[in-house]
N, C-alpha and C positions, 0 to 999 in steps of 0.2 A: 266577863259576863255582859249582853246588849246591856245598852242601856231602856232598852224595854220593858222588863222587866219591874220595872218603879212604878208601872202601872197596874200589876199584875200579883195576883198571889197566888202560892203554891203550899197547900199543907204538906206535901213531905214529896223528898226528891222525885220518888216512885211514882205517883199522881198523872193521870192522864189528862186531866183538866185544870185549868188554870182559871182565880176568880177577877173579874175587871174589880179594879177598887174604884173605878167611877162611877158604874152601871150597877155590879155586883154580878152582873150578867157569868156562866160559867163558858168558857169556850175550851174547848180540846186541845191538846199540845198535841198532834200529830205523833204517827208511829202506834207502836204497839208495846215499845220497852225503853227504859233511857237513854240506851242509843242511839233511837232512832227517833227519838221527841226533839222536834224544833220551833222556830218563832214562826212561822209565817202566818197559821191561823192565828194569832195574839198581834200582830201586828195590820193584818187588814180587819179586825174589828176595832183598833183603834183609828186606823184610815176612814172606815167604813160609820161607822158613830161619834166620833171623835176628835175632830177634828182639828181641836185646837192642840190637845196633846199630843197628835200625830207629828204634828210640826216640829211642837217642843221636842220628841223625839228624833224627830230627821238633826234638828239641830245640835242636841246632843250628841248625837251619834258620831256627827262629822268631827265636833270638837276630842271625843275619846278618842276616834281615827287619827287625828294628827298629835294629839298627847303621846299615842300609842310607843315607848320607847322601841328602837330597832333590835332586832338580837345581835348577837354579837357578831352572827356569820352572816347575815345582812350588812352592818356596816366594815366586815370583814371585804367581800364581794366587791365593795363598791370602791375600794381602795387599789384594786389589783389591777392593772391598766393590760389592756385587752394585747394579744402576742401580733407582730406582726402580719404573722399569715393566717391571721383569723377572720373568716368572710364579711365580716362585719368592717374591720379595720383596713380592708383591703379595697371595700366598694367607696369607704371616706374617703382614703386616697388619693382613689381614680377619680371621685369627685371635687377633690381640691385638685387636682390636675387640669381637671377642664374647666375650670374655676379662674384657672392663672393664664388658658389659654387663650381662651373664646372671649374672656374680661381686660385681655391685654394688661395682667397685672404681672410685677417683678414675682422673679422664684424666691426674692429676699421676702417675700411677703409673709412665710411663716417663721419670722424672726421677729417680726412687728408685733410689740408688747397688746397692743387695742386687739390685732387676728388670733392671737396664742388666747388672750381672755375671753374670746367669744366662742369658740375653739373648746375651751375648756367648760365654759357652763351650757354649750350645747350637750357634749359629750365627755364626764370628764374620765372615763377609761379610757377614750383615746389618745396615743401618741402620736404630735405633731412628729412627721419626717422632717429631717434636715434638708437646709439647702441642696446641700451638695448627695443627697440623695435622690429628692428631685430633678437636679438638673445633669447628673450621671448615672442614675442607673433608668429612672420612673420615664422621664420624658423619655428618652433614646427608647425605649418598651412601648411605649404609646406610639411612638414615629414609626417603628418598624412592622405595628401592627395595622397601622391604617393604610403603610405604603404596600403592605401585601394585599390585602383587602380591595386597593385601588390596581392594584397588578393585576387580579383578576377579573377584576371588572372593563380591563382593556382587555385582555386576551385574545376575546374571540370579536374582536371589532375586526374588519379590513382596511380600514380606511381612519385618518385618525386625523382632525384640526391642530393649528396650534396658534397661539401668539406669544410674543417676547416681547421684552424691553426691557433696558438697562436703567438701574438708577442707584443714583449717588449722595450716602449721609450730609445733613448738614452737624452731624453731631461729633461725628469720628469718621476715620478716614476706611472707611468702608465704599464697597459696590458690590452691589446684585446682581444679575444676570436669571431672567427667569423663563420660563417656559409653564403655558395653561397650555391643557388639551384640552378639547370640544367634540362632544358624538352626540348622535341621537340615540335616547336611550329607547329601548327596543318594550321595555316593561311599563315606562309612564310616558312614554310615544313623546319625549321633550326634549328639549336641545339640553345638554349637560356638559358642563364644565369643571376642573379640578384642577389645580396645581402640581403641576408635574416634578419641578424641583424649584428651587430657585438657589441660587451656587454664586459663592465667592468669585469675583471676576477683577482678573489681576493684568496690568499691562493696558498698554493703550487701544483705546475703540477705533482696531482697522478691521478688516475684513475679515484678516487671516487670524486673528486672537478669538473674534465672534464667530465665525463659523464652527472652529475646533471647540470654543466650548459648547454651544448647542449640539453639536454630532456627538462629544463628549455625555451629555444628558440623555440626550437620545440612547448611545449605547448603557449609560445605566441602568437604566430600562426596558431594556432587549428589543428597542422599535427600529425594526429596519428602513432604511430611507423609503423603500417600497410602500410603507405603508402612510409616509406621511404626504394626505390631500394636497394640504397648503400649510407656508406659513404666514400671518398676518403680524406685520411689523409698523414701522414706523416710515416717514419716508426719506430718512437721510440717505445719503449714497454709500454709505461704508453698510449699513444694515440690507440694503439690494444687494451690492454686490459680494458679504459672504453669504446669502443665499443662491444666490448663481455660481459661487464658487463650491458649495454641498449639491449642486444641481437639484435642487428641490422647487414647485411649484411656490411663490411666494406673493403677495396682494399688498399694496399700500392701504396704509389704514384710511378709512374713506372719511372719517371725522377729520384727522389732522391734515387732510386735504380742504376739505368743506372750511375747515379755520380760516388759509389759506386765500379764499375765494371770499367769504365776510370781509376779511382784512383790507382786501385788494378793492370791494369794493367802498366800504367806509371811507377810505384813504385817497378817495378819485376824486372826490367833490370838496372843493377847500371850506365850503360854508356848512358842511356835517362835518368836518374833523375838527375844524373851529369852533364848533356846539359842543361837540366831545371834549374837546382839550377843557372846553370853560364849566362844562357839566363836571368833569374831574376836581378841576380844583374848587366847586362849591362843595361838593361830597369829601374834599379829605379836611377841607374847613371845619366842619363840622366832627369828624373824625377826633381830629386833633386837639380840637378845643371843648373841654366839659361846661364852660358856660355858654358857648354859643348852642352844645346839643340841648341844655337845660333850657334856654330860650326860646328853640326851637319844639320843642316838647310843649311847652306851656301855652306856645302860639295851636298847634296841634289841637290840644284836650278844649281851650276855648274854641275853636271851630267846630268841635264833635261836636258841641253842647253840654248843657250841666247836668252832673248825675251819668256821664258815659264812662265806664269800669273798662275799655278795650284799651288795652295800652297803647299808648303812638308808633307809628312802625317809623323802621331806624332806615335811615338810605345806604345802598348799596352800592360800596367801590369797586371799581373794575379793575382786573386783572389784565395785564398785555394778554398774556399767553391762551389767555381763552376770551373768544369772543364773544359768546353768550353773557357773559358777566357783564360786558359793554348793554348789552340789552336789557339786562334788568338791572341797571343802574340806569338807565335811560329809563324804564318803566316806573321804577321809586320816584325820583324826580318828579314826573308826568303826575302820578297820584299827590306828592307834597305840593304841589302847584302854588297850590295859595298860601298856606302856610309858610313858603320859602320867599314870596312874593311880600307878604305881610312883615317878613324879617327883615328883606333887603332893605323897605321901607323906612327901619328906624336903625337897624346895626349897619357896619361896614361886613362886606364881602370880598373875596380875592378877586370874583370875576360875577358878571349877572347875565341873564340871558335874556335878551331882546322879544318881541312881544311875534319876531320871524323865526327866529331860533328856537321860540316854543314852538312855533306850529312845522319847524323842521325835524324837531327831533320827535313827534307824534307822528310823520310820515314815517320817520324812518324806524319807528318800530312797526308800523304797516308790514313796512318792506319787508324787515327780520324776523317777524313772527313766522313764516315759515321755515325759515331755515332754523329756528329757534325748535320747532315741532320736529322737525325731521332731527336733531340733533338728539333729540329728545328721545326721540324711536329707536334711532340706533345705537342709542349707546344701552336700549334694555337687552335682559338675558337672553330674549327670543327674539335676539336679532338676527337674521344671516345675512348671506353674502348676494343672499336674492331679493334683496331691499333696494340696491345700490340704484341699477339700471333704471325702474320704476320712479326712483325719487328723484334722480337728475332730471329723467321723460318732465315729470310734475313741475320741479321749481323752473326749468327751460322754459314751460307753458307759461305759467303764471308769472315769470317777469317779462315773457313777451307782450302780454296783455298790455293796453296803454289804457288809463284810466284819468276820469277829470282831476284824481285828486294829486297826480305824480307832477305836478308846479312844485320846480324849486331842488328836486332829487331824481330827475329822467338820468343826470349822467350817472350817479351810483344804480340807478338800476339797470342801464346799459351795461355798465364795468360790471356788474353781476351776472348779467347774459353771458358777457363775453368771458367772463372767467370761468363759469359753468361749464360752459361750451369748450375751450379752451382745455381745461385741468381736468377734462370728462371724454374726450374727444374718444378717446379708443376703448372707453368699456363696452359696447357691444359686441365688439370683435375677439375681446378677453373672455376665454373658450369658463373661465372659473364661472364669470360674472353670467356671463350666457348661459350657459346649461341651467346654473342656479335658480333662474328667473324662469325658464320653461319650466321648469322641475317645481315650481311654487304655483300648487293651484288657485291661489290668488290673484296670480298675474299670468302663467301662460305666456304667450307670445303679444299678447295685446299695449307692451310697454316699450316698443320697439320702434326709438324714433325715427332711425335709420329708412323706415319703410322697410319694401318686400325683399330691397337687397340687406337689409341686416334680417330680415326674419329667418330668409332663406339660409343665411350662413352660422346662424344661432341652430337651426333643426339640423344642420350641416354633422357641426359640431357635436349635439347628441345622439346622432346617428353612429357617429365616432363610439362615441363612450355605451354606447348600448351593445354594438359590435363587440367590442373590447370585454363587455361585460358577460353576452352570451356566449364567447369563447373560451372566456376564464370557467363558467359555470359548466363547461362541455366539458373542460379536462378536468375540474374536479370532480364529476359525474363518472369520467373516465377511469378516474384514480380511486374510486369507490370512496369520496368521499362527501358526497351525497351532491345533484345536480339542482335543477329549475324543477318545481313544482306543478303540478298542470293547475289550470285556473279553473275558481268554481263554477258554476254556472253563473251569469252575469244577475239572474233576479235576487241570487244568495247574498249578493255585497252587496253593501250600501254607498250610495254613491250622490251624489250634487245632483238634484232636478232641476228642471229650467226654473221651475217655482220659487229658487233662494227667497232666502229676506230682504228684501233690499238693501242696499249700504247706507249708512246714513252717519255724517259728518256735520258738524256747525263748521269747522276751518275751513278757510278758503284753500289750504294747501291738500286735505284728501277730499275736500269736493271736487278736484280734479281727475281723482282713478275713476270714477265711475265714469265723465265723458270719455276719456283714453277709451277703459273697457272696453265699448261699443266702437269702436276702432278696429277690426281686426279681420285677415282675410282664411280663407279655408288653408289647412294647413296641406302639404303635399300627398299625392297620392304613392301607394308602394305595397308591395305583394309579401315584401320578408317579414317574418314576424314581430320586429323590433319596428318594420315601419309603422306596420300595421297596429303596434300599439302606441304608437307615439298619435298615430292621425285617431283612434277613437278617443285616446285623453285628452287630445289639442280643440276636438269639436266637443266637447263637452260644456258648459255655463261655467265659468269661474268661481271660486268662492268667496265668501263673505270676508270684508279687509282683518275681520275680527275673530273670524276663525283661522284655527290650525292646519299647518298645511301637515306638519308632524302627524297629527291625527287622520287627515286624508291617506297620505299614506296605510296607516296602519289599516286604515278600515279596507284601502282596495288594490292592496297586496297582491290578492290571489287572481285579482282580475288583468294587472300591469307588473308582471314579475320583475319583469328587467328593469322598467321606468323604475320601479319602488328600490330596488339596488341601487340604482344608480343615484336616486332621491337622494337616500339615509347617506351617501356620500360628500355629495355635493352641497346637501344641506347642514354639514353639521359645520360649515365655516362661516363663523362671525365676520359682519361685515367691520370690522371697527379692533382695534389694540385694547380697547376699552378695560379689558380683565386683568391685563396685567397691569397698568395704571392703577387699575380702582387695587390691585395687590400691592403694588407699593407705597399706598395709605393706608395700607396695612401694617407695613414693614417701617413708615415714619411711625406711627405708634406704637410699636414696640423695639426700636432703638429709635429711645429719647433721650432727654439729656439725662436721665435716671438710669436711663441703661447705655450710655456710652460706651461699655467697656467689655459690652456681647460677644461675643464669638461669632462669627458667620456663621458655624455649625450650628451655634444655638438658635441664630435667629431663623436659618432656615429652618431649623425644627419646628420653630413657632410660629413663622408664616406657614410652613406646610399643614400643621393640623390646625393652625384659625381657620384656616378656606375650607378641607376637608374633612374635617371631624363631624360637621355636623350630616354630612352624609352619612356616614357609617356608624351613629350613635344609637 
């Protein structure tokens, strides 16, 4: 019975009105016969005049509701744990699947007494799967449904990127082998990347082991060498030369070039490597020792001032193998200045730095901040392979510039000329690099240091691949499997006015495209239709450094047939190894020292759907 009713009287069941015992007032029980007589008018007259006893109601009410004993087949119900293949228990699954995927956590995880309790008072009709049900029947199900998913989604590409790289546990005696592909996707007009496999690589790193296994991948995946653009590698000589042995177009990675060229130039001048070697051993001083960081911290917080909540930032050590690190460990320092200056004063130090070696090593992050930006750019997702040329043109400029403030670092910035120059000398004439950069209406042919003899032999070379391209689309046309589209009328696209937005940078390293820009001569005359489209897209205005050249394309397709083929080709290769790198930080986090004892099958499983899955979810 409510508990409303305590306010209420009824002289006999039958009664169509009910009396308030506060009011006295009579109000109707709804309906017309016992059956159909309910509380709702007895309850909002006591809402309605009543308020105090409304409450005491409401409060009552809740207390009866949780006194309320269960029936029997209620707490029957609750006891019977849901059947495997029941929709409910099947969707938990696949979300503890991608739980242990995407989280980088062990399959032992639902063996963990703390996940099975949590597990349980979320949901306790669910049954946890076993290990070895996750990791032999669930995963391998998940694997093979994303790898078809990603199978279709190459199908109908013609042209397809790739990069590799090998990498080797420090935890067990495991190696990788992987392969990313790269396309422009045709529905979000963006560069897109995916992991293709990544596979157990057995035997020593020569030629003939790396070749056979990339052609091996390849073939598990039905990609004919036909269709592979390029691949972007590393630059050792055993990874060039099993790409020349598969005869496939292949690109050094332009970052671990660029390392190369930093390196060469830090290393020329003995009075910046002697900054760096002494900036090194302040920062692992500190490193190593918790009462010197404590010292250091407290010098810190009293320079902020009192009542400053920002915690003290921590200096950063440098890595050999990447140079950027050297740059902002040179940047920490610069910012600690005084604080490190205030320490040397009263503790000992391994090494100090002189009141010239500050003002050396504040040049010399002058110097690196753009090769620090341009590092920066190319290693993002929507990099390509038409970055390259542009960015060499840029830092070639900008270190030839002589400026009052280069006292004391002209020979590292000479060694940087000349290793640019040097480790850069034949990408204009590299037909990948070349096309790539016409084909980016960003840059056009306006980034072309070589002058009118590299212009000339860059539109050389697209003339090439347009030819090739209108050919191809003739015999497929021929073969009835549909040809080139006629183009709309040109007011129907949209297209780049001379009007753009302007460019606009604070870095000294892209306030340099805009000068280039305005650099550039008319492009060739020609009567074929592939010329003919190449010279109205070459005299067009460039685009903005910040928009899409992906997007350009899509919008003026139907105006540049063959250009826009030939674009989606050439633009879908990363300038940089970057992806399969940043994949095997993948692959360190899940064989750890916790999972030592992985399977290469398993872990490729699990590098495959961490990168992938979240595309197809």
């Amino acid at each position: 019975m409510s508990a409303v009713w305590k306010y209420f009287t009824v002289e006999t069941p039958q009664s169509k009105t009910a009396t308030c015992n506060v009011c006295k007032a009579v109000v109707p029980r709804g309906g017309t016969s016992v059956a159909t007589f309910n509380t709702t008018n007895v309850i909002k007259h006591l809402k309605k005049h009543h308020s105090r006893e409304h409450e005491d109601f409401l409060t009552r009410g809740e207390k009866e509701e949780k006194s309320r004993q269960e029936s029997l087949l209620e707490s029957f119900k609750k006891q019977i744990k849901l059947p495997a293949d029941n929709v409910k228990a099947k969707g938990i699954t696949e979300k503890l699947l991608n739980f242990i995927v995407l989280d980088d956590q062990p399959l032992s995880v639902v063996e963990n007494e703390g996940f099975r309790s949590l597990i349980e008072h979320l949901q306790p009709r669910y049954s946890l799967p076993s290990r070895r049900y996750l990791s032999e029947t669930a995963l391998p199900e998940l694997y093979n449904r994303v790898s078809t998913q990603l199978a279709d989604k190459l199908k109908g590409v013609p042209a397809l990127s790739f990069t590799t790289d090998i990498w080797t546990s420090d935890v067990c005696p495991m190696s990788l082998i992987s392969l990313t592909v790269h396309r422009v996707d045709s529905d979000t007009h963006s560069l897109c990347s995916a992991v293709l496999q990544v596979k157990k690589y057995r035997g020593s790193h020569n030629r003939t082991t790396i070749a056979a296994s990339i052609t091996e991948m390849l073939n598990n995946w039905e990609i004919h060498l036909k269709k592979v653009h390029v691949i972007l590698r590393d630059n050792a000589s055993n990874m060039k030369a099993a790409m020349e042995d598969m005869a496939v177009p292949s690109l050094g990675c332009f970052a671990h070039t660029l390392q190369l060229v930093v390196h060469e130039g830090l290393m020329s001048q003995r009075s910046v490597s002697d900054s760096l070697a002494n900036s090194r051993k302040i920062v692992a001083h500190f490193k190593h020792s918790q009462l010197a960081q404590s010292r250091l911290e407290d010098l810190q917080r009293e320079m902020q001032g009192a009542g400053t909540t920002t915690t003290p930032a921590r200096l950063v050590q440098d890595v050999q193998t990447r140079w950027n690190s050297s740059f902002y460990m040179i940047k920490s320092l610069l910012t600690e200045k005084r604080p490190l200056c205030a320490y040397a004063a009263d503790h000992n130090l391994p090494a100090t730095l002189s009141a010239n070696e500050w003002g050396l090593l504040e040049k010399t992050v002058t110097v690196l901040e753009p090769f620090e930006e341009l590092t920066r750019k190319i290693s993002s997702a929507t990099s390509t392979a038409a970055d390259v040329i542009p960015a060499v043109t840029v830092l070639k400029r900008l270190l030839a510039e002589e400026n009052s403030t280069d006292s004391g670092i002209k020979t590292m910035k000479s060694t940087l000329l000349q290793a640019v120059s040097r480790r850069f000398s034949s990408i204009e004439s590299e037909s990948l690099y070349a096309v790539a950069t016409l084909l980016d209406a960003r840059y056009k042919d306006r980034f072309f240091s070589g002058g009118e003899t590299a212009r000339r032999m860059a539109k050389d070379l697209l003339k090439q691949e347009l030819d090739k391209m209108e050919q191809a689309q003739l015999k497929a046309s021929a073969e009835g499997q549909g040809g080139t589209k006629e183009a709309e009328p040109a007011e129907k696209v949209v297209r780049m006015e001379a009007g753009s937005p302007p460019r606009t940078s604070k870095s000294s390293f892209s306030s340099l495209y805009n000068r280039i820009l305005e650099e550039h001569d008319e492009p060739a005359q020609g009567t074929q239709a592939a010329v003919i489209q190449m010279q109205m897209y070459l005299k067009e205005p460039t685009m903005s450094e910040q928009d899409s050249p992906f997007q350009y394309w899509a919008n003026n397709h139907a105006r540049f047939p063959l250009l826009a083929a030939v674009a989606v080709k050439f633009l879908s290769a990363p300038s940089t190894s970057v992806e399969s790198e940043r994949l095997f930080s993948t692959a360190s986090n899940i064989v750890d020292e916790k999972r030592n004892r992985l399977t290469a099958e398993r872990a490729e499983m699990l590098i495959f759907l961490k990168k992938n899955l979240p595309m197809f979810k």
